[in-house]
PyMOL Python script that loads the backbone (N, CA, C, O; Angstrom):
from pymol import cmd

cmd.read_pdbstr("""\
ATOM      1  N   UNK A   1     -29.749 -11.318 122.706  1.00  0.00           N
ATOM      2  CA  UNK A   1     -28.938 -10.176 123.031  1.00  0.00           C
ATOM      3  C   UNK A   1     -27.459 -10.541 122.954  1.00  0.00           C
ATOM      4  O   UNK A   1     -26.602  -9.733 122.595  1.00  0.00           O
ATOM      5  N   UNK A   2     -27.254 -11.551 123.239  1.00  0.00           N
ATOM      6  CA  UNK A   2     -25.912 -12.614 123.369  1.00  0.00           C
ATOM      7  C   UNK A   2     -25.464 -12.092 121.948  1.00  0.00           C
ATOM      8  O   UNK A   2     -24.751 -11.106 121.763  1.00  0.00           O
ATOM      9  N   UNK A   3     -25.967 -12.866 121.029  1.00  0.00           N
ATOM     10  CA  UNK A   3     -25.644 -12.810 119.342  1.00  0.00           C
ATOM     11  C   UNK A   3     -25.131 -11.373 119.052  1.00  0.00           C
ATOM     12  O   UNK A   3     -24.083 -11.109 118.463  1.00  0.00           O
ATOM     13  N   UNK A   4     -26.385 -10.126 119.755  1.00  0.00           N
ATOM     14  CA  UNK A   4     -25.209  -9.014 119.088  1.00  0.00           C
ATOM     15  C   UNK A   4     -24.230  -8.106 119.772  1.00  0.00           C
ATOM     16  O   UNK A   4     -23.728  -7.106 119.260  1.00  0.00           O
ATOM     17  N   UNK A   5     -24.014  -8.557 120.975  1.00  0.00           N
ATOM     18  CA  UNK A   5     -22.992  -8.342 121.682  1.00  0.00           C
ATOM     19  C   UNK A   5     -21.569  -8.823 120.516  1.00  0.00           C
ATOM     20  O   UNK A   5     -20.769  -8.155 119.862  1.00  0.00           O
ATOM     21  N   UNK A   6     -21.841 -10.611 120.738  1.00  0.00           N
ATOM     22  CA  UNK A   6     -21.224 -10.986 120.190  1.00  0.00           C
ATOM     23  C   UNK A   6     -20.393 -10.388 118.947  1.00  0.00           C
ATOM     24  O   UNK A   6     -19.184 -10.371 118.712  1.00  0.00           O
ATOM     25  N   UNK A   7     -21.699  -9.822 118.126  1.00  0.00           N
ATOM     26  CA  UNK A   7     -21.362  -9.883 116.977  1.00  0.00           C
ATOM     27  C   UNK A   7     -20.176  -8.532 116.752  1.00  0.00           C
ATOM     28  O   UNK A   7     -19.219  -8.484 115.979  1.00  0.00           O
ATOM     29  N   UNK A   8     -20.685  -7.473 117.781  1.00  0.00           N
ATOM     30  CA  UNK A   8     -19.753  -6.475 117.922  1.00  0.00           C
ATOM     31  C   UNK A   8     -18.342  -6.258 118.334  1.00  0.00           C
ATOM     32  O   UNK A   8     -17.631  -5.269 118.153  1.00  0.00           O
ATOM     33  N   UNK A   9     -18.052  -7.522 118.996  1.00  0.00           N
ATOM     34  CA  UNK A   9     -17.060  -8.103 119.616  1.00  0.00           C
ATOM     35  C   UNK A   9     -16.022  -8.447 118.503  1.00  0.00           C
ATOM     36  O   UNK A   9     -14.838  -8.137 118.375  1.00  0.00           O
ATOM     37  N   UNK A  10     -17.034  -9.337 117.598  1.00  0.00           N
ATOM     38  CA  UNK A  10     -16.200  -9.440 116.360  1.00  0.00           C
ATOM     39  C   UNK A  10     -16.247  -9.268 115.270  1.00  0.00           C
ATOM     40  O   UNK A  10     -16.197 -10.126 114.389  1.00  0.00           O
ATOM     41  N   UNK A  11     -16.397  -7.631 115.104  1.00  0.00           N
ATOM     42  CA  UNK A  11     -15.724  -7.478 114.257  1.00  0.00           C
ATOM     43  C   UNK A  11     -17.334  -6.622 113.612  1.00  0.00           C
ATOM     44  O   UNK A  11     -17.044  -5.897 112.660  1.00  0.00           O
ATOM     45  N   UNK A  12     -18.402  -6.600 113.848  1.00  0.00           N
ATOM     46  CA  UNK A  12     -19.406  -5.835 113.676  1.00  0.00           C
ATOM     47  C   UNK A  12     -19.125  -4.341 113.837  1.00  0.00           C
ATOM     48  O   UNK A  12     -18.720  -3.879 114.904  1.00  0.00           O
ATOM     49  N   UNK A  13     -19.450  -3.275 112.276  1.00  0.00           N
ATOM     50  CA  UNK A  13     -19.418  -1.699 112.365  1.00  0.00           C
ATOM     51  C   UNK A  13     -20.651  -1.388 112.915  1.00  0.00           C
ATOM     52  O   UNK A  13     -20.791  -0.195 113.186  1.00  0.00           O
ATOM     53  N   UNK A  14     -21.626  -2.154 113.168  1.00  0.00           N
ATOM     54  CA  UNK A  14     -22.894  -1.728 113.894  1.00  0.00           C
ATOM     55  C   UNK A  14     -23.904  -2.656 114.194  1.00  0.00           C
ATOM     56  O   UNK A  14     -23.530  -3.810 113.988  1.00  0.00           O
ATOM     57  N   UNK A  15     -25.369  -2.526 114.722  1.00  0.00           N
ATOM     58  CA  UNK A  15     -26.428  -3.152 114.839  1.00  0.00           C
ATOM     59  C   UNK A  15     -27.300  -3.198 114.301  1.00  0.00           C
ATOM     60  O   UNK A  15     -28.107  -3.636 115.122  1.00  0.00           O
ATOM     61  N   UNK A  16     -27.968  -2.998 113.103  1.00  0.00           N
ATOM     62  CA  UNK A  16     -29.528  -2.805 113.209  1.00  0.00           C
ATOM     63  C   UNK A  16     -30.917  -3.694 113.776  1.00  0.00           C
ATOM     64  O   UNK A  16     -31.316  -4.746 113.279  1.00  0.00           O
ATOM     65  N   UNK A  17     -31.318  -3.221 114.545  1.00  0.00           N
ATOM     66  CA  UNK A  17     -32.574  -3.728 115.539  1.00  0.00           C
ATOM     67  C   UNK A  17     -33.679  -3.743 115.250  1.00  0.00           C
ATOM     68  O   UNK A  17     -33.807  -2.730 114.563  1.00  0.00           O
ATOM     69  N   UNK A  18     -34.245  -4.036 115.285  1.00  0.00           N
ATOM     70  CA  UNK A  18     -35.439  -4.294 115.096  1.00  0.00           C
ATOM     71  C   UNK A  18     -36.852  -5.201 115.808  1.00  0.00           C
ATOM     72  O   UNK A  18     -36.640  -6.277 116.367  1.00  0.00           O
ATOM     73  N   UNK A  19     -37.904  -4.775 115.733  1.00  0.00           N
ATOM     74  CA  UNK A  19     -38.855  -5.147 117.357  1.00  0.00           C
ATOM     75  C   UNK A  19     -40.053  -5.746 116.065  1.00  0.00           C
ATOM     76  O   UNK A  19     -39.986  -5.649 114.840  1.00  0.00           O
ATOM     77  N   UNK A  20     -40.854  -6.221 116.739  1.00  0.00           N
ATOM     78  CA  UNK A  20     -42.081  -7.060 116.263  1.00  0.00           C
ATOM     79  C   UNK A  20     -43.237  -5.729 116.360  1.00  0.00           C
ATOM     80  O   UNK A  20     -44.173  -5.715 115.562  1.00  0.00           O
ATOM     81  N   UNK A  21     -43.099  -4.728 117.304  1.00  0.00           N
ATOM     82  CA  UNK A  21     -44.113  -3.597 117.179  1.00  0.00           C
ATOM     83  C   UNK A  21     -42.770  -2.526 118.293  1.00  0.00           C
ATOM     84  O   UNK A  21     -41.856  -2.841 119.055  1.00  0.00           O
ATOM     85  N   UNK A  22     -43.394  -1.136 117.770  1.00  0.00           N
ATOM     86  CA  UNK A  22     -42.600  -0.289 118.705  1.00  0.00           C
ATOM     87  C   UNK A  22     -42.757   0.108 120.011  1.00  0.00           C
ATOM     88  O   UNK A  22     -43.482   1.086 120.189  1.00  0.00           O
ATOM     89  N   UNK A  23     -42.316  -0.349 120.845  1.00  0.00           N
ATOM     90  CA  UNK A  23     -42.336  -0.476 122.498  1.00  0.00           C
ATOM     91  C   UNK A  23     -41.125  -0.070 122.747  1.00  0.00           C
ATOM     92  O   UNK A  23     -40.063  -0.590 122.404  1.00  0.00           O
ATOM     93  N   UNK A  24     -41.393   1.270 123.608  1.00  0.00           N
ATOM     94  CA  UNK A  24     -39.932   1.945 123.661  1.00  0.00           C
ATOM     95  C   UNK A  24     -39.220   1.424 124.972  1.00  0.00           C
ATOM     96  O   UNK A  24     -38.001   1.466 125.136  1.00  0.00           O
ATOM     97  N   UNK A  25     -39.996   1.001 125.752  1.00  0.00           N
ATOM     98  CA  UNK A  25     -39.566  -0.035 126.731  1.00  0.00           C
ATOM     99  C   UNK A  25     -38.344  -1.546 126.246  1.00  0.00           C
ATOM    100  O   UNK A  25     -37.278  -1.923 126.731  1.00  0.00           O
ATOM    101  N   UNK A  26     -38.997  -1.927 125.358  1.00  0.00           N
ATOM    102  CA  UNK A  26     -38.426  -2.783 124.668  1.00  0.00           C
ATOM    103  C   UNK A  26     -36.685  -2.333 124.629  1.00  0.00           C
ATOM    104  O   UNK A  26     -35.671  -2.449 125.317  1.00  0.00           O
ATOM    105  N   UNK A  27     -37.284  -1.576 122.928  1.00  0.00           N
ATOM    106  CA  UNK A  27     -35.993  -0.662 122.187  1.00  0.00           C
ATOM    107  C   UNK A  27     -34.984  -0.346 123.799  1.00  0.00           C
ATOM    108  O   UNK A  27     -33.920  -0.953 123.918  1.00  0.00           O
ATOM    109  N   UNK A  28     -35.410   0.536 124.829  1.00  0.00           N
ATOM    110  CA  UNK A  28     -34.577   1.115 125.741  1.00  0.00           C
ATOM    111  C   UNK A  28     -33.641  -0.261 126.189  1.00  0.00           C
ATOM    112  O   UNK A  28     -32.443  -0.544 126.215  1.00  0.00           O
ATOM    113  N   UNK A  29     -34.613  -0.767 126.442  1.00  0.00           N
ATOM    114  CA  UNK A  29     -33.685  -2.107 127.445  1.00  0.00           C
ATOM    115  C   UNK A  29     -33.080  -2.973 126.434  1.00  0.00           C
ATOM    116  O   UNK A  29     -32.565  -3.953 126.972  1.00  0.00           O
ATOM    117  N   UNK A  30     -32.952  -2.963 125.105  1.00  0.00           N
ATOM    118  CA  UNK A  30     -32.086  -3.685 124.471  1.00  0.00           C
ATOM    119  C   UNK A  30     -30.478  -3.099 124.800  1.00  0.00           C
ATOM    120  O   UNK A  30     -29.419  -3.572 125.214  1.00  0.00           O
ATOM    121  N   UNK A  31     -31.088  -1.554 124.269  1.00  0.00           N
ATOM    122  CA  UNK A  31     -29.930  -0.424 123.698  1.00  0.00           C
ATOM    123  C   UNK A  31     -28.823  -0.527 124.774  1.00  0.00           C
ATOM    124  O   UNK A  31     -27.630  -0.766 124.588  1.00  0.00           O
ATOM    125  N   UNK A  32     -29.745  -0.198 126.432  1.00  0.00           N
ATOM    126  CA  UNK A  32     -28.914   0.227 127.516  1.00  0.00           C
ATOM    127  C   UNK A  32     -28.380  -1.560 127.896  1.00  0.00           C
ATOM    128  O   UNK A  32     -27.595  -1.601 128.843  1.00  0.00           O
ATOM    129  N   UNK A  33     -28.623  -2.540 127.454  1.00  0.00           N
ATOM    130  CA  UNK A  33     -27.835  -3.554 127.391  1.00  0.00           C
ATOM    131  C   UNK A  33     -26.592  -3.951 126.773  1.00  0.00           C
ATOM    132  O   UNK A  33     -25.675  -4.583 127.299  1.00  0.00           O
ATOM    133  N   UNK A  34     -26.668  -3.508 125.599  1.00  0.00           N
ATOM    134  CA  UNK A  34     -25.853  -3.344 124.761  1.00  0.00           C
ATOM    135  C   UNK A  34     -24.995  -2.473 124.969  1.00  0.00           C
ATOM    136  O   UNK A  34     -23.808  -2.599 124.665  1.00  0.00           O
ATOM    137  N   UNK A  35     -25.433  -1.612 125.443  1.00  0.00           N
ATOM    138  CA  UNK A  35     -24.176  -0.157 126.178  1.00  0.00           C
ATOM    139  C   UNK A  35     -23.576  -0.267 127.280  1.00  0.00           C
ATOM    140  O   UNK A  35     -22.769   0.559 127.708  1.00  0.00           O
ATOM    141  N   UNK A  36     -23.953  -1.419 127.906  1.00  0.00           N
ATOM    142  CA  UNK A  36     -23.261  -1.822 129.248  1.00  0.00           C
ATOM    143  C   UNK A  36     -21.858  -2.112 128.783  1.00  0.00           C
ATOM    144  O   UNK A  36     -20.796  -1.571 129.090  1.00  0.00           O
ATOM    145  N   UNK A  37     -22.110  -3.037 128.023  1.00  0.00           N
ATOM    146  CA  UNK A  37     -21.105  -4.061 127.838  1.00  0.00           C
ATOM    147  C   UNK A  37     -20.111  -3.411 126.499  1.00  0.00           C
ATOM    148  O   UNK A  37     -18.932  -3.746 126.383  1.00  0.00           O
ATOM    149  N   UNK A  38     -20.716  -2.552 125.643  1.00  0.00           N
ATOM    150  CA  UNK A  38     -19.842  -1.791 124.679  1.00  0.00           C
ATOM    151  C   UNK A  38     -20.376  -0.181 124.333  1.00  0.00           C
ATOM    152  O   UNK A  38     -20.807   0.309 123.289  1.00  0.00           O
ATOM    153  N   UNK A  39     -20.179   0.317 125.497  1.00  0.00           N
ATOM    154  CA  UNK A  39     -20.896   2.040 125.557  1.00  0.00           C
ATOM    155  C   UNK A  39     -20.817   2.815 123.921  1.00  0.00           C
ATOM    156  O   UNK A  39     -21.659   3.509 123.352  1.00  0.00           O
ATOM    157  N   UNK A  40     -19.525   2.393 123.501  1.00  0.00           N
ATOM    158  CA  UNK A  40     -19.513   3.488 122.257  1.00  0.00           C
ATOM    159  C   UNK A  40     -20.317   2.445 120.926  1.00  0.00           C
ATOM    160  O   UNK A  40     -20.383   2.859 119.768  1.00  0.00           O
ATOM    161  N   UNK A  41     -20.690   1.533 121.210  1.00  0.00           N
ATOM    162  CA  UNK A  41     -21.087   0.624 119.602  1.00  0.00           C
ATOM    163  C   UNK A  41     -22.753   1.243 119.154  1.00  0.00           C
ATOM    164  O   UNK A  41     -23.719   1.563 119.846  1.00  0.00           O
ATOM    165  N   UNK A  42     -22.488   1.214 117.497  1.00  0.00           N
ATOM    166  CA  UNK A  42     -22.950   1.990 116.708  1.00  0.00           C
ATOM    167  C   UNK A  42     -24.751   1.359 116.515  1.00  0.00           C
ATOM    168  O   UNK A  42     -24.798   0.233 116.020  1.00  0.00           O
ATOM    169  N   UNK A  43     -25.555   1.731 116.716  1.00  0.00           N
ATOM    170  CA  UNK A  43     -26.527   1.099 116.921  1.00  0.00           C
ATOM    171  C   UNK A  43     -27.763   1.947 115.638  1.00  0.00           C
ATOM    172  O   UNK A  43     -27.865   3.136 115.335  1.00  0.00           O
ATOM    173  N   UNK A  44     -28.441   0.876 115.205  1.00  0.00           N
ATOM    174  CA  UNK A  44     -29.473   1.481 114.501  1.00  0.00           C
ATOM    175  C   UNK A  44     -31.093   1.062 114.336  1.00  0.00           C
ATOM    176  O   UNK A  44     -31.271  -0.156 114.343  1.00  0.00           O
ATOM    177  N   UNK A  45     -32.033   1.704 114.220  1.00  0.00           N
ATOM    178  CA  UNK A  45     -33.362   0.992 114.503  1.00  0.00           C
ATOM    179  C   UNK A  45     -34.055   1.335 113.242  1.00  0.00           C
ATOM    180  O   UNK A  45     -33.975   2.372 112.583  1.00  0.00           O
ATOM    181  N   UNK A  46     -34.749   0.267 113.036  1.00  0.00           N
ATOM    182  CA  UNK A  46     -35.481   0.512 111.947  1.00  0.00           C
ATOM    183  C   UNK A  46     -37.220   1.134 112.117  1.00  0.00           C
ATOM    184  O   UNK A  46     -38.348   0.641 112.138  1.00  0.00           O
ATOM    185  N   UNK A  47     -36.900   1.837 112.167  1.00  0.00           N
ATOM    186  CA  UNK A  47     -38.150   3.029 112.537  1.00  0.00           C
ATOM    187  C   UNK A  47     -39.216   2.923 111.132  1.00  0.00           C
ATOM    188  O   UNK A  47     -39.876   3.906 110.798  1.00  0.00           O
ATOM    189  N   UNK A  48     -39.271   1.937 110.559  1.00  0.00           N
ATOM    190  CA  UNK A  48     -40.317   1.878 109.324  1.00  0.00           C
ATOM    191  C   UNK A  48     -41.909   2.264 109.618  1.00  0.00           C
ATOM    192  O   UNK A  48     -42.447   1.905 110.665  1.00  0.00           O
ATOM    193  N   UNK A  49     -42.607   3.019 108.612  1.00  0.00           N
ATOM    194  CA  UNK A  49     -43.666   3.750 109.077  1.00  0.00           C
ATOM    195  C   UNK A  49     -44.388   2.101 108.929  1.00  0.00           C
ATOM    196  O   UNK A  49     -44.972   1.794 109.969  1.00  0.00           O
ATOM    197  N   UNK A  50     -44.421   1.480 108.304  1.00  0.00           N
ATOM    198  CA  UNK A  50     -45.187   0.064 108.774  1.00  0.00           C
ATOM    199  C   UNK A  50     -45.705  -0.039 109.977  1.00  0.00           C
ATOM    200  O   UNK A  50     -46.798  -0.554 110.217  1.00  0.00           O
ATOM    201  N   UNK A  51     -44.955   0.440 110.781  1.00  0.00           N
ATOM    202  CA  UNK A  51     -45.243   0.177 112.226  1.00  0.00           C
ATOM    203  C   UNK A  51     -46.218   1.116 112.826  1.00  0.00           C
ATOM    204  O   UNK A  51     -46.699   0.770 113.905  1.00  0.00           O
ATOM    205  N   UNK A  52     -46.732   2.662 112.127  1.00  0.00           N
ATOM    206  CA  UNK A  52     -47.638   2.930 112.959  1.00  0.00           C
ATOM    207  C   UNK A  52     -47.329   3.768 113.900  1.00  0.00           C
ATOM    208  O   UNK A  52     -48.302   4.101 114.576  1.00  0.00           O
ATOM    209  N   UNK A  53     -45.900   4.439 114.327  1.00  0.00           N
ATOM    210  CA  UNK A  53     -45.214   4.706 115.626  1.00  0.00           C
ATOM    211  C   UNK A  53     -46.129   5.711 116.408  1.00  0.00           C
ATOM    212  O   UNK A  53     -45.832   5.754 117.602  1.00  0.00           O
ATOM    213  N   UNK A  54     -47.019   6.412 116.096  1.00  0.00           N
ATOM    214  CA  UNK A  54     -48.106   7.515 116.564  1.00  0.00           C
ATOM    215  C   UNK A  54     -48.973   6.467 117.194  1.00  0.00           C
ATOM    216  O   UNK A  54     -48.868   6.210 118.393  1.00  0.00           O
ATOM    217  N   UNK A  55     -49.796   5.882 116.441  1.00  0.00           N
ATOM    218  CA  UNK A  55     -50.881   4.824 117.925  1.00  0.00           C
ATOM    219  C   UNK A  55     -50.450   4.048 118.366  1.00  0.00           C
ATOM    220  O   UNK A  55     -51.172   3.321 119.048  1.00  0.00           O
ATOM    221  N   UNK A  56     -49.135   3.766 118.251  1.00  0.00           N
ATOM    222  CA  UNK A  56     -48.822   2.762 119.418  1.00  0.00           C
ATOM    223  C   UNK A  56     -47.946   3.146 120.782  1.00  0.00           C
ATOM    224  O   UNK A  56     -47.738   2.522 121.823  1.00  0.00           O
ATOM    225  N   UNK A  57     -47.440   4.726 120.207  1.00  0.00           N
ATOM    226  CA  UNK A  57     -46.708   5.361 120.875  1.00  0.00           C
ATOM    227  C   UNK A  57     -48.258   5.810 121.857  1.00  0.00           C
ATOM    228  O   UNK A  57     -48.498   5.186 122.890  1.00  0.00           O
ATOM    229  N   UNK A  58     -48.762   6.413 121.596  1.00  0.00           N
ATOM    230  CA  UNK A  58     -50.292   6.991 121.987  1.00  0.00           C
ATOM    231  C   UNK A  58     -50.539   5.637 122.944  1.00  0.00           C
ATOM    232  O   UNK A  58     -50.438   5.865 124.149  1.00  0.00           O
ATOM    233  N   UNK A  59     -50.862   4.197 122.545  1.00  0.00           N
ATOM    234  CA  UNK A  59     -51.360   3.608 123.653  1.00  0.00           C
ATOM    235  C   UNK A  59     -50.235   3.511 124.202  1.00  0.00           C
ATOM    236  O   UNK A  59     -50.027   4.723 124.259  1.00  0.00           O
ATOM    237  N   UNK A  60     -49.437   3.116 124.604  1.00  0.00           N
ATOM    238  CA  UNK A  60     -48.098   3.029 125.364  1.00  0.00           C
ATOM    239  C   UNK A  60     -48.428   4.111 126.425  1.00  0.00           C
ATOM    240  O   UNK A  60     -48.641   3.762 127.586  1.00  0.00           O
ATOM    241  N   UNK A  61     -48.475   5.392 126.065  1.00  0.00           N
ATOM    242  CA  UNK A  61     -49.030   6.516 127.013  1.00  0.00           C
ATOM    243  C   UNK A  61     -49.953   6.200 128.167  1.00  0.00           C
ATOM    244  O   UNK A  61     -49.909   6.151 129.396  1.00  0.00           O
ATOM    245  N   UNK A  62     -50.963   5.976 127.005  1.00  0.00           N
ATOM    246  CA  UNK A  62     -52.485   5.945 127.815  1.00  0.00           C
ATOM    247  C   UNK A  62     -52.184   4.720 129.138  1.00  0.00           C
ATOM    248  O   UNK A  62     -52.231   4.903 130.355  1.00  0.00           O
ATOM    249  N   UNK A  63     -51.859   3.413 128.344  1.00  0.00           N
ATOM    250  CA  UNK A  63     -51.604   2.503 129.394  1.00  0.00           C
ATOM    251  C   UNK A  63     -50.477   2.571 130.170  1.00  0.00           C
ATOM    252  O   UNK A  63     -50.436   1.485 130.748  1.00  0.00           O
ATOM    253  N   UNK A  64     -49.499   3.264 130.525  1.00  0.00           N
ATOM    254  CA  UNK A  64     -48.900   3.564 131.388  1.00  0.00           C
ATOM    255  C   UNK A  64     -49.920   4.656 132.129  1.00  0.00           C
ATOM    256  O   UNK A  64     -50.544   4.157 133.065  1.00  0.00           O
ATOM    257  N   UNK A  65     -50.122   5.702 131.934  1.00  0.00           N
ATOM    258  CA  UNK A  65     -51.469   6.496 132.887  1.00  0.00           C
ATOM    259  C   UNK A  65     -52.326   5.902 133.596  1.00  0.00           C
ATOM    260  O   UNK A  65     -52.623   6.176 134.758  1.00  0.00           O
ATOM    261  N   UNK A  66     -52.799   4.983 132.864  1.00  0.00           N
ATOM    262  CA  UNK A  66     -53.634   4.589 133.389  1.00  0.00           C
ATOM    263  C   UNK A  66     -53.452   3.076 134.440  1.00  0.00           C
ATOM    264  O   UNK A  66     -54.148   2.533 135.298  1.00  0.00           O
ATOM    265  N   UNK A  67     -52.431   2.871 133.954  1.00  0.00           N
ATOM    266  CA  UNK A  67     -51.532   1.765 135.322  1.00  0.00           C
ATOM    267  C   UNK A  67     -51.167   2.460 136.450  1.00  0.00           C
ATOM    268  O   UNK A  67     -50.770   1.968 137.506  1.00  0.00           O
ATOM    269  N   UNK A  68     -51.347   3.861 136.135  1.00  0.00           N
ATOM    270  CA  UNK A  68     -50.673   4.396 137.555  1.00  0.00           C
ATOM    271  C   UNK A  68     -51.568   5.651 137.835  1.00  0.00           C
ATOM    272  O   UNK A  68     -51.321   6.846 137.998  1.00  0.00           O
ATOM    273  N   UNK A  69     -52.524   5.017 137.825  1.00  0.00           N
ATOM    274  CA  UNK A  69     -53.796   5.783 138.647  1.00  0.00           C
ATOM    275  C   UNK A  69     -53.915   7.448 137.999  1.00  0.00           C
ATOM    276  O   UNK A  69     -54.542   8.245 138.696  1.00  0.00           O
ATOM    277  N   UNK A  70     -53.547   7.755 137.192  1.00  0.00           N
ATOM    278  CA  UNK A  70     -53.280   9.241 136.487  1.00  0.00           C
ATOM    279  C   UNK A  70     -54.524   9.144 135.610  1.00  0.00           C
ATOM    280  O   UNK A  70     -55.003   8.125 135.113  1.00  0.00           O
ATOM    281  N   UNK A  71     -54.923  10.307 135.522  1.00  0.00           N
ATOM    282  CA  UNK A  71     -56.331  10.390 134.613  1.00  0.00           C
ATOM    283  C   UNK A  71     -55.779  10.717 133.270  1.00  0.00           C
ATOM    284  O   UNK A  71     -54.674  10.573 132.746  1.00  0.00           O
ATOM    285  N   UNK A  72     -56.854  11.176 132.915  1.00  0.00           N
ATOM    286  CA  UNK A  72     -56.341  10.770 130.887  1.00  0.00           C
ATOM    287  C   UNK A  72     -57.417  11.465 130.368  1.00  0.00           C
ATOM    288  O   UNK A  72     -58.539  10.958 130.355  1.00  0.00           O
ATOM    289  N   UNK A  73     -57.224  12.423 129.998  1.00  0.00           N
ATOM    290  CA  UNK A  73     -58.691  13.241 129.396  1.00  0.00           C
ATOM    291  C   UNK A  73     -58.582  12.574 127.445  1.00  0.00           C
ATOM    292  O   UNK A  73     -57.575  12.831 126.785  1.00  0.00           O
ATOM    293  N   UNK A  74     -59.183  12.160 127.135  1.00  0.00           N
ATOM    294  CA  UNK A  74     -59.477  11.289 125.483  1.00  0.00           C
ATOM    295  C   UNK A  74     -60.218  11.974 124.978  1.00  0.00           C
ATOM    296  O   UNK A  74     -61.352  12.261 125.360  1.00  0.00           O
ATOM    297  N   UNK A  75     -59.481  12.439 123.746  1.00  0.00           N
ATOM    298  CA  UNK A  75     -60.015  13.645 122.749  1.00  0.00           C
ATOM    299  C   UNK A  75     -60.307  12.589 121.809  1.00  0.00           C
ATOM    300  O   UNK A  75     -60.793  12.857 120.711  1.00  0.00           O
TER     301      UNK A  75
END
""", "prot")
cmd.dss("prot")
cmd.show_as("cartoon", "prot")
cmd.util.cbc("prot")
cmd.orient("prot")
């Protein structure tokens, strides 16, 4: 996270980010890190359909529900 702070510091027009799978948990807590320390810097994610973003977004759901005692009707 250091590195692209850094990098914005000097002299970087933006970020692009990128995650090993899409976990919006992840993505959030990079972003709102990065916005601490430079609120207006230009940030970008690489949202490539490689990744699938529908079933993983889908389990992300389910297993948060289901960590917190909430039922889950599965079509």
């Amino acid at each position: 996270m250091l590195d692209c702070i850094n990098s914005l510091q000097n002299g970087a027009d933006l970020l692009w980010i990128e995650t090993e799978k899409p976990h919006i948990g992840q993505i959030g807590g990079m972003v709102n890190r990065i916005r601490e320390v430079i609120p207006n810097a230009k940030l970008v994610y690489n949202n490539s359909p490689s990744f699938n973003w529908t079933l993983n977004f889908r389990q992300q759901v389910f297993d948060a529900m289901s960590g917190s005692g909430q039922g889950c009707v599965c079509l």
